[in-house]
C-alpha angles and dihedrals in degrees: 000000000000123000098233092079109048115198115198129168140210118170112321096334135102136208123198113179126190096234108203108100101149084061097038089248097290114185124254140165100269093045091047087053096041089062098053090047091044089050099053092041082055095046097063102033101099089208089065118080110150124029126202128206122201145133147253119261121339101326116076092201127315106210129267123342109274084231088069094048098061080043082072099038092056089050100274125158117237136007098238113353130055109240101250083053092047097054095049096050095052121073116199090253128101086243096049102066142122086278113345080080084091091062081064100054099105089228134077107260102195113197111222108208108215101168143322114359114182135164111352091358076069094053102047082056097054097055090049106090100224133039129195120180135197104226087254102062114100117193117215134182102194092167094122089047093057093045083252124131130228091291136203096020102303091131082068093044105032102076095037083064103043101006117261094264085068086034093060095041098058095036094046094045087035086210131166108255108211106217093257087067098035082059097044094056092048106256107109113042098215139000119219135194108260092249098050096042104100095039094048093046090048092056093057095046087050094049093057093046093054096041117041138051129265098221094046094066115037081059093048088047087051090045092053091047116040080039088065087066088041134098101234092242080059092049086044085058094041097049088044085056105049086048093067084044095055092038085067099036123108088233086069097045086051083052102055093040105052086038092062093039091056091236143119111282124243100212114187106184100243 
């Protein structure tokens, strides 16, 4: 595995860091591949229940590697991947896209915004399904600036985030968000201070690790984000269906028991 994508554990938790501070984590090909392979790898690993996303040092990525850029302008390809490598990462489903794919892990990834994160470092964050961000990160969508477009699908996840009003607004004055604002709009859950961050972030993720169950929510992330492409009377059926699923799992039997016993649960996942 490259080492430009570091992977550490405690607990349940993992921790997966850009690791490119020198270059502001710039994004690159092998980075782009490492993540995919390290997210799968997470999904299906049962002592994993909550994964973290960060960066190294006090950006959290600034976009693609300059290098990559200069690759388009001259008549490349792709931004990051080289075709062939494009077309046998993405499957044809919503969730199997360039990006969207990490709405798909069965397990909440929570982005931990240690700094700038501009470009594609924004759109990793917006298909993670927490933020956390320390009060120096600034979020900026510079795409109409470039001459670029909303890549990679943030057109789709954008407003569902922040409502399309708010969505307009930042990708039509392509303007730099400081984390205060980010927050109050509703993007980013909670703003630390730059020193407490990790450890902040790391509580919460703990604390879901430790206190929900597993199955619950890989079902409920499913449910929020499957339901975005449902009529509501579908996610009404669907909802109605994986009742009748959790009811008979071990997890809410857990539930019920350590609930009534007035100790911590030992949730299992099945």
């Amino acid at each position: 595995m490259t080492d430009e994508l570091v992977v550490t554990q405690e607990g349940f938790v993992a921790n997966v860091s850009l690791n490119r501070p020198e270059r502001k984590n710039a994004w690159n090909a092998s980075m782009e591949i490492g993540l995919r392979q390290i997210m799968t790898r997470l999904a299906s690993d049962p002592g994993v229940r909550v994964i973290i996303l960060t960066g190294k040092g006090s950006v959290f990525c600034a976009g693609v590697d300059v290098g990559a850029l200069g690759e388009m302008t001259r008549g490349g390809d792709d931004i990051s991947l080289p075709p062939a490598q494009v077309a046998e990462s993405m499957g044809a489903g919503d969730f199997e896209q360039r990006y969207s794919y990490l709405l798909s892990i069965p397990k909440p990834i929570i982005c931990v915004l240690n700094g700038a994160a501009a470009g594609v470092g924004l759109v990793l964050s917006l298909y993670c399904d927490i933020r956390y961000a320390a009060s120096s990160a600034k979020l900026a969508a510079p795409f109409g600036r470039r001459g670029l477009v909303a890549e990679h699908g943030i057109a789709w996840i954008l407003p569902r985030l922040i409502g399309m009003s708010r969505a307009m607004e930042w990708l039509m004055s392509a303007r730099t968000l400081p984390a205060s604002e980010a927050h109050a709009m509703g993007l980013v859950s909670e703003v630390f201070e730059p020193e407490e961050l990790s450890a902040k972030a790391h509580a919460r993720a703990t604390e879901i690790a430790q206190t929900v169950s597993p199955r619950s929510i890989r079902v409920m992330k499913r449910q929020l984000w499957e339901g975005a492409t449902l009529s509501l009377a579908q996610a009404c059926r669907m909802a109605e269906k994986e009742v009748k699923s959790a009811v008979a799992s071990q997890d809410f039997k857990e539930g019920v028991q350590h609930f009534m016993e007035k100790r911590p649960p030992r949730f299992t996942g099945q």
